[in-house]
N, C-alpha and C positions, 0 to 999 in steps of 0.2 A: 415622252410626248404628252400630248396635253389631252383629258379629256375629251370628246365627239361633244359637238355642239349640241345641247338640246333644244328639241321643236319646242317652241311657244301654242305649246295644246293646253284651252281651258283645264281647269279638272275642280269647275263649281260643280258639275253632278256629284263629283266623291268626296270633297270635302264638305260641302252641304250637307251628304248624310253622317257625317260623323260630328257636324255641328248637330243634326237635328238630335240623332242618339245621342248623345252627349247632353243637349238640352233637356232630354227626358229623362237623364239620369237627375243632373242637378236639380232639375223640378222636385221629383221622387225623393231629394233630400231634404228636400224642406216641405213635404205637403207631412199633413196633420197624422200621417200612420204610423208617429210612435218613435220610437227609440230605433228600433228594429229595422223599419223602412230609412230612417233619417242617416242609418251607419252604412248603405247600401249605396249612394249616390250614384257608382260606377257600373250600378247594374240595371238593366230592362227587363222587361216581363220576366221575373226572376230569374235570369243568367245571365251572369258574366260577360262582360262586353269581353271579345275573342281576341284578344288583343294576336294570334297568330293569324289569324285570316285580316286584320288591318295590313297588319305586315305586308301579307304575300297580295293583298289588294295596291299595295306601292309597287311591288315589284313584279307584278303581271302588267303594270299599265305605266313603264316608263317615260313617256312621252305626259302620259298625265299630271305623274308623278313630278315632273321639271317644269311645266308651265308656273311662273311665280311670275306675276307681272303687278306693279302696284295700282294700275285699274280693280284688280279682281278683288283688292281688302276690303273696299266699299261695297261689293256687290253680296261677300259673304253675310256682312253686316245686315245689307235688308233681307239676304234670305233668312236668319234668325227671327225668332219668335217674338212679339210680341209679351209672351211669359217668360222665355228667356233672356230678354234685356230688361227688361223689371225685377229677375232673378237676384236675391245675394250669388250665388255661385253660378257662374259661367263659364261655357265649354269654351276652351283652346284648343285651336291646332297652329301649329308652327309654320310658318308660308315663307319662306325668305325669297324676293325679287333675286332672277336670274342677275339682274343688273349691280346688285348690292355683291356677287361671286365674284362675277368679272371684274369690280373694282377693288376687288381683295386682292385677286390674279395679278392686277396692273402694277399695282403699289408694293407687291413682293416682288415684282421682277425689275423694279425699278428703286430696291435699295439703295440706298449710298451705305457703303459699309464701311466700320471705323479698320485702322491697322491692326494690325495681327498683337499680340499677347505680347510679352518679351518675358516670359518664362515657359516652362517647359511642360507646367502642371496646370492643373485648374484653378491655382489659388489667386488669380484673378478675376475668376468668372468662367461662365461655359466659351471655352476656347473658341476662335472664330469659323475654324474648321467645320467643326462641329455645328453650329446654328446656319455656314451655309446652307451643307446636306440638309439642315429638316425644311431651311424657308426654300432649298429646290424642288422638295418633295411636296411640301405646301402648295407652290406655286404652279405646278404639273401633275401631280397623281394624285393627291388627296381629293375625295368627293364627299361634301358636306351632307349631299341629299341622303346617304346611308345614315347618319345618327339620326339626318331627320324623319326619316323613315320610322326608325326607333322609338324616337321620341313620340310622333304620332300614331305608333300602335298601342299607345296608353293613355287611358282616360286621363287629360289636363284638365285645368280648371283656373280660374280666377275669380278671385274673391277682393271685396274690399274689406282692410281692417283696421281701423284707425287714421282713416286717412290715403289710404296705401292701397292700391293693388298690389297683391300677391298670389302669383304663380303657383302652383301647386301639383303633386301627379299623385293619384289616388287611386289605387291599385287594393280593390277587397280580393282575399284567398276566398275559393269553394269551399273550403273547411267552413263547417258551419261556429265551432268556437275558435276561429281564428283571432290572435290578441291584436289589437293598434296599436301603430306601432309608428310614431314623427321622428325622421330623421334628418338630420340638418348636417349641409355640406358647411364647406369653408373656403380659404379662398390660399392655391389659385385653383378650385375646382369649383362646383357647380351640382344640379341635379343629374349630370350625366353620369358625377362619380357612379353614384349607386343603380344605376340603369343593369351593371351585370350581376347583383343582390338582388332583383325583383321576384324573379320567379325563383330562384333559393327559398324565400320568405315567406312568399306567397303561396306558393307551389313546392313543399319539402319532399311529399313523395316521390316526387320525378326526380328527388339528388339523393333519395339513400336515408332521409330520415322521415322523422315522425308526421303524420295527420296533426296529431296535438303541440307542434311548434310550431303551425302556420301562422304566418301575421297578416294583419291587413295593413298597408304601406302609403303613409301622408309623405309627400317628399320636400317640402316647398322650397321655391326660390329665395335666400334673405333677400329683403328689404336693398335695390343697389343692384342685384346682380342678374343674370340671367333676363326672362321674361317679366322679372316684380318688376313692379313702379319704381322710380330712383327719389326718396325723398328732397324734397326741395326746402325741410326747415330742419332745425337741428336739433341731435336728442334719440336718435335710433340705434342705439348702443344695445347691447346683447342683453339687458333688465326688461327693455322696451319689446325685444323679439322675441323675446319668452312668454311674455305676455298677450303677444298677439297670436303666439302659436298656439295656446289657451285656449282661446278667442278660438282659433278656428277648429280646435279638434271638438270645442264646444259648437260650432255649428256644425259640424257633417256630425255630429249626433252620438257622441262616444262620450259612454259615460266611466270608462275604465279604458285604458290605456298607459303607456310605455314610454322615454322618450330616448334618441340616441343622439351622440355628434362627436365628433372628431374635430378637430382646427377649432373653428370658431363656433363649430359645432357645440363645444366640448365648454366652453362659458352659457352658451345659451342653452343647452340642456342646465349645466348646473343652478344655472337662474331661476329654472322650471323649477326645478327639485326645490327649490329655498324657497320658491314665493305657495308652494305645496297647493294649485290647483287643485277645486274638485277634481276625482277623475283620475287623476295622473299617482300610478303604482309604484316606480322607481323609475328611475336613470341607466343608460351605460355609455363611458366615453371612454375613450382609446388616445384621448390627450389629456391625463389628469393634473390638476392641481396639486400636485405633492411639496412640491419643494416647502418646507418646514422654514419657520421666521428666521429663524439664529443660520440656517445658512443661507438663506434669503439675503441677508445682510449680509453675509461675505461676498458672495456675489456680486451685490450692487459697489462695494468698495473694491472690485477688481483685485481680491489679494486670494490667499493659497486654500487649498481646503482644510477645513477645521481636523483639528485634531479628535480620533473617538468613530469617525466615519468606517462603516463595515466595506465590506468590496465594492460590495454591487450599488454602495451611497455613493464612495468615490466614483464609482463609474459614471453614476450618475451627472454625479456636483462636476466631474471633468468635460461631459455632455452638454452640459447647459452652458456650463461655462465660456466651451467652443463656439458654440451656436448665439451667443450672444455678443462673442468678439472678434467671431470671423464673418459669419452667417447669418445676421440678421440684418444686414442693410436695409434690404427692401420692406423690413418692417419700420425701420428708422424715417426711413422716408414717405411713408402713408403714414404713418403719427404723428408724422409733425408737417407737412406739407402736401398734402394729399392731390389738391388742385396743381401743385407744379408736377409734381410726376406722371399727373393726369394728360396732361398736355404733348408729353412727349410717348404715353402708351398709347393712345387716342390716336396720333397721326402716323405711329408707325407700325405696323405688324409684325415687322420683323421684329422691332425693339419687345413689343408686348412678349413673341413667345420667348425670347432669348431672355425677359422679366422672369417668364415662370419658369421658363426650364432651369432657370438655378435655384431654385427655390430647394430646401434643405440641403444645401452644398450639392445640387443637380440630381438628385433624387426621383424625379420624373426621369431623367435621360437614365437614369440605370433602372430604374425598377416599373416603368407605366407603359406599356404598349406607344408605339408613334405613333398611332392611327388616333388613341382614345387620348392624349395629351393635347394631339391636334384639333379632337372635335372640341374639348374643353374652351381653347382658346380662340377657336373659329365661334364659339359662342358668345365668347364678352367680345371679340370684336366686333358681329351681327350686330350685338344689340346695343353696342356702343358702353359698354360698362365697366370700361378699366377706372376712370375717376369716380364714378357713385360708388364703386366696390369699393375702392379705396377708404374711403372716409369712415368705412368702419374701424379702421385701427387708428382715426384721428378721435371719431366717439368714446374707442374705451379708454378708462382709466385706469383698470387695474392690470395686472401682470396676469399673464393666462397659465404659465407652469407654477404660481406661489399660491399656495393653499390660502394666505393672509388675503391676497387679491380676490382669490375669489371665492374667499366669505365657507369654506367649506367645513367649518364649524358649525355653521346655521344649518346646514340639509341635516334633516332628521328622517328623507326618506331613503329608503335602500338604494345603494351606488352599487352596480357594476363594472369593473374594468378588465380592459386585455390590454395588454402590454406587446407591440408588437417590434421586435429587434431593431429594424431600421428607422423607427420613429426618433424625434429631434431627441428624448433621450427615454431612457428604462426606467421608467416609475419604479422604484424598489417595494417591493409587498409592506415596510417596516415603515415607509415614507406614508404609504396610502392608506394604513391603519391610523397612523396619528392623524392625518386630517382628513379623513371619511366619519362619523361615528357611525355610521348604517352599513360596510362594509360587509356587503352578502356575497361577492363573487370576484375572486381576483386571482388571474391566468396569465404567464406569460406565453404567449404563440412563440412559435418555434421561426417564422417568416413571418415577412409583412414590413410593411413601415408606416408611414404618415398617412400614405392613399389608400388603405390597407383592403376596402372595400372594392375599387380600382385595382388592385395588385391582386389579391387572394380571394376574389370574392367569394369560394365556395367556404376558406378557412373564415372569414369575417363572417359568414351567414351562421357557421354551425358555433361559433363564440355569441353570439344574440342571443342564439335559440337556446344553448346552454347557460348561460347569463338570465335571462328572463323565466325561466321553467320554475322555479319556484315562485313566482308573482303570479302566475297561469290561475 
């Protein structure tokens, strides 16, 4: 059955004070007290904005917490400061109109669905069975306001950077030498991935490990997705977003820090590392560039693996190989037509989640929670972001698993990797030495895959904290 309607109850008394503390955070990172004051942005009269009592401030005042109405955008707008809209950094809270739900609701119940499969396996796609079930459970039990709940019990922000608004959740540990630490999602996720890392990261005591692993946590949106701005000229390819991430770990005031990513994550970390910002100590990414030139070029000529290959190469070269002859449609088609696939993710929902839920030959549907796949996707539909998302794999040029592509001869700073089983393939340790030279930390996880922060978050947090312990 479907959700209880909710009351249209203002709730400007309680987001207004989360704009005004929030406003007094991003002030506090740019007023003249130093390095010290400037890496603090998420905090007031020196503690920690609470992000559990945010929380339970949503869910003590449900009625509050549902009022979205697109009157009320305007009205948060004048209640902001006067310092605050002159601000570089600006507080965000997430508001989505009740009205923008229910025409999610309409339009899933109002599929037109294609004919059933005529095979028996997946090897056409997520079987049609199968995408009912989740766009039934989309359309009837899923409730968006619990991530957003989530999402606004953490200090947001937007910043312009080149251009761009960009999105951002900044998250400082009470550890007083907590390291920073920017991590970058990919696509088809988002900042929600890492939403179950925050307090591992931040907060290591409360899971079992160290005071001296804590980090302090930049999340931001790329450029297209999410809450960022969607560029409107061309040229935002992962050289450009490393640059701007620069940009901004140099404004909230960090003059040492860390950078991670995964997916497309895992280019624009490596961008970082080669373009060697002040500031920035090493890398760690969990979708590495190994693939070596001489088989690189097998690959591209679609012929057998080279003869000389150890196991775990072949395993590999047979991985990539799949993934690039069965499995990688939907990257075929955001590389080279990004605006036509936009068109048909744009107007459909169903088609968008049935887009992502094949994504690594269906690897959300065995390995991501329903709930945390759903919010993913209930995000780039909000925000309307399937076509600017896209365009990021029509910007890059280089191959994202071929160490030639992505230049990983140049980083001379220290690279971390985790290898985690279910990723598109197993980085072999003999791959990542040749095209690392700074190669400080390299693990294979026992579980995990591609979402791995999503899937394992406690195992993804303690691979960080071990990964980065010698940079500390």
């Amino acid at each position: 059955m479907s959700p209880p309607k909710r009351q249209s109850v203002s709730r400007r008394g309680f987001l207004a004070t989360i704009v005004a503390t929030s406003a007094a955070a991003g002030a506090l990172a740019l007023s003249a007290g130093g390095a010290e004051a400037a890496a603090r942005p998420a905090t007031v009269t020196g503690k920690p904005l609470d992000s559990a009592a945010r929380a339970a401030s949503y869910r003590a005042d449900d009625a509050a917490r549902a009022a979205h109405t697109n009157e009320e955008a305007p009205n948060l707008d004048q209640m902001t400061s006067a310092q605050t809209r002159g601000s570089a950094i600006r507080p965000f809270v997430v508001d989505v109109p009740d009205e923008d739900i229910d025409d999610l609701r309409r339009r899933l119940a109002a599929t037109r669905w294609p004919d059933r499969e005529t095979v028996a396996d997946r090897s056409q796609g997520v079987q049609l069975a199968k995408v009912q079930a989740l766009v039934q459970y989309w359309a009837t039990d899923y409730d968006w306001r619990r991530v957003e709940a989530r999402l606004n019990a953490l200090p947001q922000f937007i910043t312009e950077i080149d251009g761009l608004d960009i999105h951002f959740i900044h998250v400082r540990s009470q550890e007083p030498n907590a390291l920073p630490l920017i991590i970058t999602h990919g696509w088809p996720g988002s900042v929600i991935e890492q939403l179950n890392v925050v307090d591992p990261l931040t907060n290591p005591t409360a899971h079992g490990a160290a005071a001296a692993d804590a980090f302090d946590l930049v999340i931001p949106s790329l450029p297209g997705f999410g809450f960022s701005g969607k560029p409107t000229n061309t040229g935002w390819d992962p050289d450009r977003i490393a640059r701007a991430w620069a940009d901004l770990m140099q404004r909230l005031g960090y003059t040492r820090y860390v950078a991670q990513g995964g997916d497309w994550g895992a280019p624009v970390s490596s961008a970082m590392a080669r373009q060697a910002p002040p500031g920035l100590l090493g890398i760690h990414v969990n979708l590495p560039a190994t693939v070596p030139p001489d088989v690189a070029a097998v690959l591209n000529a679609g012929g057998p693996a080279p003869a000389g290959l150890s196991e775990k190469e072949h395993v590999a070269f047979d991985a990539v190989d799949a993934f690039y002859k069965m499995h990688r449609a939907y990257s075929a088609m955001m590389a080279t037509r990004p605006q036509m696939i936009g068109y048909a993710l744009t107007d459909s929902p169903a088609g968008l989640a049935a887009f992502m839920y094949d994504y690594n030959n269906g690897e959300p549907e065995r390995l991501v929670a329903r709930d945390d796949f759903l919010d993913n996707v209930t995000l780039y539909w909000l925000t309307n972001c399937p076509t600017s998302s896209a365009r990021l794999y029509w910007e890059n040029r280089n191959p994202l698993l071929y160490a030639a592509g992505q230049k990983t001869h140049e980083i001379s700073l220290p690279v971390a990797i985790t290898v985690f089983p279910e990723e598109i393939y197993r980085a072999p340790e003999t791959w990542a030495r040749r095209a690392y030279p700074n190669l400080i930390y390299f693990h294979e996880a026992d579980r995990g895959g591609h979402f791995a922060a999503w899937e394992e978050p406690r195992l993804f947090s303690e691979e960080l904290q071990a990964a980065f312990r010698s940079l500390r």
